[in-house]
Z-matrix of the N, CA and C atoms (Angstrom, degrees):
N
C 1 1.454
C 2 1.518 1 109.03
N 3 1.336 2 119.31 1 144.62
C 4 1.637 3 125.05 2 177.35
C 5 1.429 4 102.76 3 -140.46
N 6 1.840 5 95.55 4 141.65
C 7 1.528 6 98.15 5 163.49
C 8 1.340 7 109.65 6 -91.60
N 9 1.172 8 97.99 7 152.32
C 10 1.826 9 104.00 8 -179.96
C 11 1.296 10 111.77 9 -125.15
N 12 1.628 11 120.15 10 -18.68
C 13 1.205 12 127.16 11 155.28
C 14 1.503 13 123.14 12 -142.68
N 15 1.511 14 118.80 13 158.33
C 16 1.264 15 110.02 14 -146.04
C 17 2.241 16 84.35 15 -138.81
N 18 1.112 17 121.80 16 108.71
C 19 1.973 18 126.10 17 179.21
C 20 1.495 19 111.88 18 -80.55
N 21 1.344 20 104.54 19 130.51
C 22 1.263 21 104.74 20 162.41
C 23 1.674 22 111.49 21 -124.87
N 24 1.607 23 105.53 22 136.51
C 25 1.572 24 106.06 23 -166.59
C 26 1.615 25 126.77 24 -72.30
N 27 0.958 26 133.33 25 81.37
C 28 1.283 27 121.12 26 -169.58
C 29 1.644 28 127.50 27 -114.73
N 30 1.918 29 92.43 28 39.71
C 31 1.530 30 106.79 29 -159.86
C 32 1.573 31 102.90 30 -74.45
N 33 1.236 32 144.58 31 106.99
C 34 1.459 33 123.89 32 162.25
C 35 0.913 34 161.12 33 -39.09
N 36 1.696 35 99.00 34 16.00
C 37 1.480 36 126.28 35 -163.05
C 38 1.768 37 80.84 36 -109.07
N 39 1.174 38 120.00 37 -37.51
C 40 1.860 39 114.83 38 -158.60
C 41 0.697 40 132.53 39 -91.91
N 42 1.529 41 136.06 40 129.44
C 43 1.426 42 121.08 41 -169.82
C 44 1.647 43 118.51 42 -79.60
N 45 1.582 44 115.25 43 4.45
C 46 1.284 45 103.21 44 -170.34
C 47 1.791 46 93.52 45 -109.32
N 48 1.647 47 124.61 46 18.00
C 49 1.837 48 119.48 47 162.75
C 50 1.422 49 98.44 48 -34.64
N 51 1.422 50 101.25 49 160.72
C 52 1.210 51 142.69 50 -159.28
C 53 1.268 52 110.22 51 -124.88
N 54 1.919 53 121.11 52 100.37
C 55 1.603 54 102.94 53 -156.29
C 56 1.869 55 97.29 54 -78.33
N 57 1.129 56 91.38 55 168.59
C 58 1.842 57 117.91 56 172.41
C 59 1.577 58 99.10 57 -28.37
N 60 1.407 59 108.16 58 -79.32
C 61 1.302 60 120.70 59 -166.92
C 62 1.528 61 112.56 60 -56.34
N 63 1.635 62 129.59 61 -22.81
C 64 1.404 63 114.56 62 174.06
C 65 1.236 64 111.89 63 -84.92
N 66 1.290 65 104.41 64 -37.51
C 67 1.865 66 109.44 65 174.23
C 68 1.479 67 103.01 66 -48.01
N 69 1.242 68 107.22 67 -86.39
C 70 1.902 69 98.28 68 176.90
C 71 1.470 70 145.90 69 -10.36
N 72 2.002 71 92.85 70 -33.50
C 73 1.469 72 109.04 71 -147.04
C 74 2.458 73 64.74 72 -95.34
N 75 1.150 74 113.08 73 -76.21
C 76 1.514 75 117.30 74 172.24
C 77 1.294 76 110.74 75 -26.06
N 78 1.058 77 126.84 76 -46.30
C 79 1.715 78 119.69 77 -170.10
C 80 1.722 79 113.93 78 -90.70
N 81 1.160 80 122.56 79 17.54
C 82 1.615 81 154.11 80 154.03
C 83 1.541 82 102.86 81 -83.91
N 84 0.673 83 124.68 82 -30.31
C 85 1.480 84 136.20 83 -156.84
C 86 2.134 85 114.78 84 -96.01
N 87 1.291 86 81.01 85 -37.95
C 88 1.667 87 90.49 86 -171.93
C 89 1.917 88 110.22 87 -100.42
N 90 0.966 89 113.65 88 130.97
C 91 1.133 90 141.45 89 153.95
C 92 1.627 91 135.45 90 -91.62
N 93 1.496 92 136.13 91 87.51
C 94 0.934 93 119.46 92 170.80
C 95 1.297 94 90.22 93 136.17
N 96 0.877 95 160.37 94 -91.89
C 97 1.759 96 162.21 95 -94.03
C 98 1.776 97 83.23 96 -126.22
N 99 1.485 98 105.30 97 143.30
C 100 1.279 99 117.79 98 164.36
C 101 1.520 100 110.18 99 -76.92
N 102 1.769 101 100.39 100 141.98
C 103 1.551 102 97.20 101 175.35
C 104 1.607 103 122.02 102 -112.37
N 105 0.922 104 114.41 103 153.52
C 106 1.685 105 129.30 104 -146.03
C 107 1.781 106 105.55 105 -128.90
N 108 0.640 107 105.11 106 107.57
C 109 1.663 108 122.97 107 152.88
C 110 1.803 109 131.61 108 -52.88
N 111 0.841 110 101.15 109 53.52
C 112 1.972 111 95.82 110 -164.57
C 113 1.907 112 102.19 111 -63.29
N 114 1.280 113 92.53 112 116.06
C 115 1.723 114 121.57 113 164.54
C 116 1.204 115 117.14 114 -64.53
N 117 1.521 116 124.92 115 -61.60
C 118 1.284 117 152.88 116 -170.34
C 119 1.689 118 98.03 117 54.15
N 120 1.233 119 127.78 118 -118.44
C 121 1.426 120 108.38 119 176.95
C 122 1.589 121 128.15 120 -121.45
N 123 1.370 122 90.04 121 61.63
C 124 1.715 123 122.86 122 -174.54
C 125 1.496 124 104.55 123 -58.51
N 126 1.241 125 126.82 124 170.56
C 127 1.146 126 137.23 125 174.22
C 128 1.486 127 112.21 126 -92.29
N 129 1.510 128 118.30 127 134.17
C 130 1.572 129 110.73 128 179.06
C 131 1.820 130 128.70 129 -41.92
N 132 1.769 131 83.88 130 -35.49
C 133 1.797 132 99.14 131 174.84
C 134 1.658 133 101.26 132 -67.02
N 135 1.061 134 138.34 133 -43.10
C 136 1.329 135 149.62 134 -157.67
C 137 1.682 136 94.89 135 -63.18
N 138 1.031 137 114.64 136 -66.54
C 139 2.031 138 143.88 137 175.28
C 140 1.472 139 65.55 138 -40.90
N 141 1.020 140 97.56 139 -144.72
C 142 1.511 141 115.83 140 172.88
C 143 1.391 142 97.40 141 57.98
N 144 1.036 143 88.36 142 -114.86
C 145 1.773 144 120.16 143 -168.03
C 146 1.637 145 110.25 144 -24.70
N 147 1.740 146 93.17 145 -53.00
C 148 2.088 147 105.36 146 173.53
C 149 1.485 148 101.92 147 -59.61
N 150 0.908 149 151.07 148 -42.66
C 151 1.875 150 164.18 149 -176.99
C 152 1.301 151 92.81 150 -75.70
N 153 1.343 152 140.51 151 -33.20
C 154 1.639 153 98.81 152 -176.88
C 155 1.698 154 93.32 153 -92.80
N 156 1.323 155 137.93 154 -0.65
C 157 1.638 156 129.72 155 171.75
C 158 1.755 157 109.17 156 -96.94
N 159 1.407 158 113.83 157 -4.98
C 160 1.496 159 101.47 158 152.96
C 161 1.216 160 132.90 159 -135.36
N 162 1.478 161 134.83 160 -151.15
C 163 1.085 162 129.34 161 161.04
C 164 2.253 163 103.98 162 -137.68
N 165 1.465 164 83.75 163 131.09
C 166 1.913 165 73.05 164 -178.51
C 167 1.617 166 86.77 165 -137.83
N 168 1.595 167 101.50 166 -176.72
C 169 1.633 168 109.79 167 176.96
C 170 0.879 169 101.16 168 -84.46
N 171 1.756 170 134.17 169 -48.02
C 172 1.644 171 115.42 170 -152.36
C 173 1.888 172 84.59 171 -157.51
N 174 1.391 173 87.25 172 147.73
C 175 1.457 174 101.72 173 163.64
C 176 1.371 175 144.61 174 -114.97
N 177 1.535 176 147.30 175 110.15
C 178 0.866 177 152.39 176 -137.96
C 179 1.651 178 133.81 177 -102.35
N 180 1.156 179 120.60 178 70.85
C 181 1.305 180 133.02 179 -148.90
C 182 2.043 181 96.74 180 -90.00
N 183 1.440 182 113.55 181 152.97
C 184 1.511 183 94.66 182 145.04
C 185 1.038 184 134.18 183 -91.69
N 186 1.588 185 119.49 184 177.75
C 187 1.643 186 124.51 185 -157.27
C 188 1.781 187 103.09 186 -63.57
N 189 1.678 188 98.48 187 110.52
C 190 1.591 189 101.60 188 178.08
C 191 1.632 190 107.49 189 -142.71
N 192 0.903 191 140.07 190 131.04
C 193 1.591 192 142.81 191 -171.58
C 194 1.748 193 96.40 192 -64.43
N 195 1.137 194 88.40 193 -63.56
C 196 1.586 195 98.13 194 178.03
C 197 1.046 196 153.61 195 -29.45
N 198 1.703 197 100.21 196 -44.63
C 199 1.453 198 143.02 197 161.91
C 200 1.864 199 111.86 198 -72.65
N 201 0.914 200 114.15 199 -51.21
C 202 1.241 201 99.53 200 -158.29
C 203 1.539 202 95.79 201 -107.59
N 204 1.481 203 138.32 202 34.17
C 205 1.055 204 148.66 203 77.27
C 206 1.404 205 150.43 204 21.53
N 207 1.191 206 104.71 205 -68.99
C 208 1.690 207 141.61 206 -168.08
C 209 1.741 208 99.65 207 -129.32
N 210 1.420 209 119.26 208 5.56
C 211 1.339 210 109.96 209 157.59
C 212 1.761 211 128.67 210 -100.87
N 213 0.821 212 156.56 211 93.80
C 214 1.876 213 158.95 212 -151.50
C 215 1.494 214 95.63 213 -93.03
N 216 1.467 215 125.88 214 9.37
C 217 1.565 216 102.38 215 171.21
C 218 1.508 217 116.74 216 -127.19
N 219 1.176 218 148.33 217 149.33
C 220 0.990 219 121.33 218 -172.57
C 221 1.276 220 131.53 219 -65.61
N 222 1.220 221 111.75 220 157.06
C 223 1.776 222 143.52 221 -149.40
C 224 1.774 223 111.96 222 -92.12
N 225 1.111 224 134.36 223 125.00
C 226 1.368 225 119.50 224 136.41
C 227 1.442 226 114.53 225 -104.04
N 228 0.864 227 126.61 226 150.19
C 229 1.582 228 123.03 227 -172.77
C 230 1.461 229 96.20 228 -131.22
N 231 1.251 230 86.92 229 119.22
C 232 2.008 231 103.29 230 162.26
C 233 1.572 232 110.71 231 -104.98
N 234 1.566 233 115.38 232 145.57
C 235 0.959 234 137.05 233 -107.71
C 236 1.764 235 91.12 234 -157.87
N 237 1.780 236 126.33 235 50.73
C 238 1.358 237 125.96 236 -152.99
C 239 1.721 238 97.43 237 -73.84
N 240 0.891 239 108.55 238 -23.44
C 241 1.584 240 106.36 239 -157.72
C 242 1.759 241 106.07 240 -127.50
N 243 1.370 242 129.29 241 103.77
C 244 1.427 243 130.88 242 170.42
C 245 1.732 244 94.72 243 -27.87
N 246 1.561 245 126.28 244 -95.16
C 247 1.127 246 118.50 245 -163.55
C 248 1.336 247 154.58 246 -12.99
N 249 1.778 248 94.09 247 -23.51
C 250 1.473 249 134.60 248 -154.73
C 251 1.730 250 94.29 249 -66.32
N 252 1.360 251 97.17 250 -45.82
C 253 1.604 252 110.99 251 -150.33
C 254 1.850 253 96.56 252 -65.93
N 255 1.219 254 111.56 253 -47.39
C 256 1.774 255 133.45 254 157.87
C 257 1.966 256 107.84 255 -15.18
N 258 1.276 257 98.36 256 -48.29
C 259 1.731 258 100.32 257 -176.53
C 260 1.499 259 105.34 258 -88.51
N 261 1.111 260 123.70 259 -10.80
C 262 1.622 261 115.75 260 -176.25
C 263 1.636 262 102.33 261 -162.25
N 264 1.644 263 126.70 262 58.67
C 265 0.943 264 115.82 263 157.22
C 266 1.743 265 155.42 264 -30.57
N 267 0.755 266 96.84 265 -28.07
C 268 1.935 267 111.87 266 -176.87
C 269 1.443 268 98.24 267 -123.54
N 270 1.403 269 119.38 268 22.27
C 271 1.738 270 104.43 269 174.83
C 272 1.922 271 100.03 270 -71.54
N 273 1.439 272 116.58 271 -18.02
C 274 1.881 273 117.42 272 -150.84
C 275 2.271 274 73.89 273 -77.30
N 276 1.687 275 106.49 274 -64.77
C 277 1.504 276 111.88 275 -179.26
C 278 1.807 277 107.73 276 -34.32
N 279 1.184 278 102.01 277 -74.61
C 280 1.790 279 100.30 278 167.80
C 281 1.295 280 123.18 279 -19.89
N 282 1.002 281 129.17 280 -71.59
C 283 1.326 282 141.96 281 -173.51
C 284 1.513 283 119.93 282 -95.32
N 285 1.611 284 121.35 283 12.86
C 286 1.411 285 126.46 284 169.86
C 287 1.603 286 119.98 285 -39.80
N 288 1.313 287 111.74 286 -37.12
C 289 1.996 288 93.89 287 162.76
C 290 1.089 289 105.73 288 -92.33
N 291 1.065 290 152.43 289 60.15
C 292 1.278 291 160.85 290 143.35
C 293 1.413 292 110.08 291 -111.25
N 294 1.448 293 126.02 292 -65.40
C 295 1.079 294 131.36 293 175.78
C 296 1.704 295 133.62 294 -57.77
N 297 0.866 296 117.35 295 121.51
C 298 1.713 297 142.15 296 -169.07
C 299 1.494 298 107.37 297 -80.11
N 300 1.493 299 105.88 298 -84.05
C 301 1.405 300 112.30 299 -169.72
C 302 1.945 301 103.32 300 -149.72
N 303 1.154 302 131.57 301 141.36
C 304 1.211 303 141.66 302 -163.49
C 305 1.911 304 113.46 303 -99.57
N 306 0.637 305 165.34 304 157.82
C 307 1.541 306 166.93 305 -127.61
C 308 1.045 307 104.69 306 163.37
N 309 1.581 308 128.01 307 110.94
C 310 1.224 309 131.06 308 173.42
C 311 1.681 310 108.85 309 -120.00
N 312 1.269 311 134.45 310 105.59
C 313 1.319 312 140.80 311 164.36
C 314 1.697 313 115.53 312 -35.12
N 315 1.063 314 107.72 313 -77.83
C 316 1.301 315 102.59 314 173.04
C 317 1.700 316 122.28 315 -122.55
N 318 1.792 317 102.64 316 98.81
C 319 0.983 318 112.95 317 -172.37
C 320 1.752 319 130.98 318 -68.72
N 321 1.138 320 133.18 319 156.41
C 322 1.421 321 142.24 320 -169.10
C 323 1.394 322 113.13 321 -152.61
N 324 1.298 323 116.53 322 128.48
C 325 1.280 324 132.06 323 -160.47
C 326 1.703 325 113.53 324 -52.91
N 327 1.401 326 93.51 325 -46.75
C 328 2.082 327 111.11 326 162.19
C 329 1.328 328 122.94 327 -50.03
N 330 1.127 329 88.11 328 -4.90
C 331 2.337 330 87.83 329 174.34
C 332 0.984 331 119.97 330 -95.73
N 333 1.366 332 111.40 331 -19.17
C 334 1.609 333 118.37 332 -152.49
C 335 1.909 334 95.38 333 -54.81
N 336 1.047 335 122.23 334 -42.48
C 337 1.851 336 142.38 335 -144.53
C 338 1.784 337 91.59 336 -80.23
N 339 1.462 338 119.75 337 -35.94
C 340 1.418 339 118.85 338 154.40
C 341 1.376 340 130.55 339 -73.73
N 342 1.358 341 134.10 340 -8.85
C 343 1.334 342 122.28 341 -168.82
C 344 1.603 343 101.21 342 -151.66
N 345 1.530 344 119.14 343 1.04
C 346 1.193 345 105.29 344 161.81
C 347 1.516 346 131.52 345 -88.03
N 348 1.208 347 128.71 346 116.92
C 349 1.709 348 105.98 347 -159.12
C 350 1.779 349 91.96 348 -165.68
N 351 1.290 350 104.62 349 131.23
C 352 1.410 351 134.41 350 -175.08
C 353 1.615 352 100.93 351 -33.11
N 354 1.242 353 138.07 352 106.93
C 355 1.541 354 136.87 353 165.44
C 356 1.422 355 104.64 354 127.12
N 357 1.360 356 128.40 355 -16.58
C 358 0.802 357 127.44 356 178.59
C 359 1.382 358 127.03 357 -138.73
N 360 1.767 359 136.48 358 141.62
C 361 1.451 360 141.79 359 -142.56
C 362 1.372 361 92.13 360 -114.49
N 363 1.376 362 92.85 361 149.75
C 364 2.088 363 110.30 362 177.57
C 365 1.975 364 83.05 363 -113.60
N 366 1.297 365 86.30 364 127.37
C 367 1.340 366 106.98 365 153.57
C 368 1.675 367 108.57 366 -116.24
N 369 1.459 368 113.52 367 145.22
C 370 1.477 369 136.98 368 -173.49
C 371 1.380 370 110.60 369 -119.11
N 372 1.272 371 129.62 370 140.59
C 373 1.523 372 136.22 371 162.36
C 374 1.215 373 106.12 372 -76.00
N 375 1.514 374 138.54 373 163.16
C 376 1.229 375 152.80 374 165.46
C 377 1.875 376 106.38 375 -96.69
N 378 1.194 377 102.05 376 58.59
C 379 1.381 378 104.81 377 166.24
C 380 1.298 379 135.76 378 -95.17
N 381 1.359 380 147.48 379 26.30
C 382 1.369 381 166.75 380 121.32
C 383 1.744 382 105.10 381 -101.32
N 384 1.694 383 94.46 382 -156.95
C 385 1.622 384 94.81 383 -177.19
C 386 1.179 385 134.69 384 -59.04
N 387 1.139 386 124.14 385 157.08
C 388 1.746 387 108.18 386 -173.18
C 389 1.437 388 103.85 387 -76.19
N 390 1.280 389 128.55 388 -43.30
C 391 0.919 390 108.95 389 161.15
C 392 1.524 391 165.67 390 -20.68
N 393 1.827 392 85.19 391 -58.10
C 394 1.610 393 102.69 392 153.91
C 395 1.636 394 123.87 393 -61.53
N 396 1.524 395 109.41 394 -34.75
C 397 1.206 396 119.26 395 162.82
C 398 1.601 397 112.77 396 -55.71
N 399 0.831 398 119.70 397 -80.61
C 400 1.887 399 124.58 398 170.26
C 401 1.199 400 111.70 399 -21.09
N 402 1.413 401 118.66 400 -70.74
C 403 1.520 402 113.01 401 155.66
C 404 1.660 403 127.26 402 -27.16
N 405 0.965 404 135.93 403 -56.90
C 406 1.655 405 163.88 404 -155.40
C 407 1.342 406 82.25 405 -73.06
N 408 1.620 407 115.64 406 -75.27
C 409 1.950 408 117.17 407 -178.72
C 410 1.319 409 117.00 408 -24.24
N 411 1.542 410 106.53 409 -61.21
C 412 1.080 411 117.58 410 -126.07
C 413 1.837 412 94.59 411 -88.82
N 414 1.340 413 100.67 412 -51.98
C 415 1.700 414 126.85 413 175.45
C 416 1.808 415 117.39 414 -38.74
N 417 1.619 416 89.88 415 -31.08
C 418 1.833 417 98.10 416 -168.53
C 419 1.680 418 100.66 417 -144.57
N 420 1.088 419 122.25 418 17.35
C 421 1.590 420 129.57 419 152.62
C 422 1.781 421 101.54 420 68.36
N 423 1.441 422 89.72 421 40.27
C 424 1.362 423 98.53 422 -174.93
C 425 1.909 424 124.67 423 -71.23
N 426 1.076 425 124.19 424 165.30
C 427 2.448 426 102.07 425 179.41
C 428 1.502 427 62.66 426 -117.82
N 429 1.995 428 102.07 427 -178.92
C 430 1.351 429 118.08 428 -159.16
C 431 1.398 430 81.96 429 -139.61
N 432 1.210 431 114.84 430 154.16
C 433 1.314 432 137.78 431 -159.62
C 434 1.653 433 103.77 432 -128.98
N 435 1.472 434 104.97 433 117.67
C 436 1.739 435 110.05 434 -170.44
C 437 1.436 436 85.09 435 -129.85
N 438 1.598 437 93.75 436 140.57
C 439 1.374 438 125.49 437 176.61
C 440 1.703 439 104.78 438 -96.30
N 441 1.652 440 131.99 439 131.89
C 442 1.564 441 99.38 440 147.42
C 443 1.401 442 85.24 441 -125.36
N 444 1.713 443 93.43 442 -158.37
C 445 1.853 444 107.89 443 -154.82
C 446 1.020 445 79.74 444 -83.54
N 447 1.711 446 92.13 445 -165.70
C 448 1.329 447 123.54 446 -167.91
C 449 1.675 448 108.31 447 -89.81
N 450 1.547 449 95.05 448 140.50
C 451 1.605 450 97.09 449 -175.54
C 452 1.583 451 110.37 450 -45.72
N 453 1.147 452 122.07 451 140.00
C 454 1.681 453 131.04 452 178.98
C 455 1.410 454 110.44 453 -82.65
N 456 1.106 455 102.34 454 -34.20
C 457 1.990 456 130.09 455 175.60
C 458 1.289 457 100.37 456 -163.82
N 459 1.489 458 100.24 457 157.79
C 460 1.299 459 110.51 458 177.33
C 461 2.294 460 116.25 459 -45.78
N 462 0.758 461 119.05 460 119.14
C 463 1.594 462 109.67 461 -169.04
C 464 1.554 463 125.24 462 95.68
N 465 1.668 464 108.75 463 -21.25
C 466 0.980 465 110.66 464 174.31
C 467 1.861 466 128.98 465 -105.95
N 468 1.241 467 112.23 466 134.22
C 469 1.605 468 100.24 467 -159.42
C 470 2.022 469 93.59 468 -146.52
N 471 1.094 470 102.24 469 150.48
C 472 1.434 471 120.51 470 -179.64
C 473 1.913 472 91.70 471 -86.47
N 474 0.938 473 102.66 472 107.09
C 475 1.867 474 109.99 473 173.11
C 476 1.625 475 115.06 474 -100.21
N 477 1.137 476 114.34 475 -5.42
C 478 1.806 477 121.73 476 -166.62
C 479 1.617 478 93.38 477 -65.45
N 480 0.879 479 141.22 478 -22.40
C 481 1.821 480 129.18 479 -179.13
C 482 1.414 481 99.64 480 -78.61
N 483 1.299 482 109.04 481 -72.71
C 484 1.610 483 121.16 482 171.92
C 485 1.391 484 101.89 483 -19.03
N 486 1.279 485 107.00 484 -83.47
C 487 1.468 486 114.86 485 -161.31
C 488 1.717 487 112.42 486 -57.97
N 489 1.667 488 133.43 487 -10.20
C 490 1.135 489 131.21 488 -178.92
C 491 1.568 490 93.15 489 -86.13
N 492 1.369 491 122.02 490 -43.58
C 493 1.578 492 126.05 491 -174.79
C 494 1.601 493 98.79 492 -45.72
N 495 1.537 494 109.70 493 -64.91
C 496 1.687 495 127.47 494 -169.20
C 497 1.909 496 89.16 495 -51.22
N 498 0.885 497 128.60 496 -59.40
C 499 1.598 498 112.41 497 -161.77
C 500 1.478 499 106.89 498 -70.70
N 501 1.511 500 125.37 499 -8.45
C 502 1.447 501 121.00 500 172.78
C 503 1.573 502 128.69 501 -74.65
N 504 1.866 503 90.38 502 -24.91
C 505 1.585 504 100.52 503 177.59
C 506 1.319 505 123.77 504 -62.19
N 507 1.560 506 133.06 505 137.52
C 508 1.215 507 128.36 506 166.91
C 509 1.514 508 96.01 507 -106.01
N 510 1.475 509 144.00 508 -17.52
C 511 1.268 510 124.35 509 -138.76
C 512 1.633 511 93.25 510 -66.40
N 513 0.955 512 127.71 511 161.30
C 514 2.036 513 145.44 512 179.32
C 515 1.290 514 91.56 513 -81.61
N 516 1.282 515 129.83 514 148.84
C 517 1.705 516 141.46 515 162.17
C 518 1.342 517 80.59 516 -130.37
């Protein structure tokens, strides 16, 4: 298994952001995994302002026409709500150099035809059985998307969910 990308929360809607100074002090720390900025549905001024105090690879907003618009760096777009995609279908086609990699919370077999597209990766949550999830990977060449808690201290993190998910996988790398 490999990380290939590694989120830090800095939505202004949440109470569990991640100030400047711990991210910094954490992102010294990592080697290897791209690092990510999660927006979720922040205000463009909000982006902004967090982007001119760091530097990350890609930034992660949810699915908004608007937003990823007024963004020039590349995109992951999460994807909280199946329905979402229903009000603005071809925004992922629209914005294909923009877009990085796709995040869908709760995935459904009917999306795939919107967000699967050459250059860019669907990541899936494990929200029903793992199984069905495993299936989902494996069927549409899907990466899996792991949540852990909230840092305890800077470096320190509760991994026991993560790590029960990681011992369920069989897929071969």
């Amino acid at each position: 298994m490999f990380v290939d990308y590694i989120g830090f929360n800095f939505d202004q809607n949440s109470k569990n952001k991640i100030s400047i100074d711990n991210f910094k002090e954490i992102k010294n720390w990592i080697n290897g995994p791209k690092i990510v900025a999660e927006f979720g549905d922040s205000s463009i001024t909000h982006i902004n302002e967090i982007m001119s105090k760091i530097e990350v690879d890609y930034l992660s907003i949810n699915y908004s026409s608007e937003t990823i618009k007024k963004i020039g760096k590349n995109c992951i777009i999460n994807i909280p709500d199946k329905d979402i995609i229903s009000q603005n279908p071809k925004l992922i086609k629209e914005n294909i150099n923009k877009i990085k990699l796709v995040i869908i919370e709760d995935f459904d077999d009917s999306m795939i035809n919107s967000v699967k597209y050459e250059g860019i990766d669907v990541f899936i949550e494990n929200k029903k059985s793992f199984l069905d999830t495993e299936n989902k990977l494996k069927k549409y060449d899907l990466g899996l998307k792991l949540s852990g808690s909230n840092e305890l201290r800077p470096g320190y993190k509760d991994y026991n969910t993560i790590s029960d998910i990681l011992d369920k996988i069989s897929i071969p790398i």
